[in-house]
N, C-alpha and C positions, 0 to 999 in steps of 0.2 A: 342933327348936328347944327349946330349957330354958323354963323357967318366967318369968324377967325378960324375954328378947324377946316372949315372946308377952302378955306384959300390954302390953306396951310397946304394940307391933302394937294390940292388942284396945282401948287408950284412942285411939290416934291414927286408927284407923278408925272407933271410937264418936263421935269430935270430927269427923270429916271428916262423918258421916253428919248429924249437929248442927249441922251449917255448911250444909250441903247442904237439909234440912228448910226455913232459915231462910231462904233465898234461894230458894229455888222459892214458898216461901210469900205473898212479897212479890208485891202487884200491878202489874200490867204497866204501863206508860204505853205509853200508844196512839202508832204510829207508829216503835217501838222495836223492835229483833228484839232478844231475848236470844241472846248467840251463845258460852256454856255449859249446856249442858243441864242443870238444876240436878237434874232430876228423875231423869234415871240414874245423876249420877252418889249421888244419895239411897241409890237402888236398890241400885247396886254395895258402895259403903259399908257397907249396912244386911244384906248375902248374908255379907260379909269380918266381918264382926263376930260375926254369928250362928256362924259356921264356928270361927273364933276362940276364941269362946266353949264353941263343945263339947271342942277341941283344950284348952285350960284345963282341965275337968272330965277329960277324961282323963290328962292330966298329973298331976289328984291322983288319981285311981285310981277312979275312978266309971268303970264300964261304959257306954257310949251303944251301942253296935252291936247287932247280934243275937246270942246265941249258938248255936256249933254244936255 
């Protein structure tokens, strides 16, 4: 992936994660079953962002990995 998709990617999963946060956060009403998990999909969101975000850093040329 180039540099444009992967910002692309990296706002739209930061936003989904943002969305995700706000609506798990929200209190329940009793007698209600929430029937999206708000809270993995927080979870998943917030793994795609972070991954994203080191794929960015290497894209401008910062080393993240170990060297051999």
């Amino acid at each position: 992936m180039d540099m444009p998709q992967t910002l692309a990617l990296t706002a739209a999963s930061g936003a989904l994660t943002a969305l995700a946060a706000w609506r798990s956060a929200r209190p329940t009403t009793f007698g209600k079953v929430r029937l999206i998990p708000w809270t993995w999909i927080m979870l998943g969101g917030a793994v795609a962002t972070v991954v994203l975000l080191v794929h960015v850093f290497n894209l401008m040329g910062v080393q993240t990995g170990r060297r051999y």
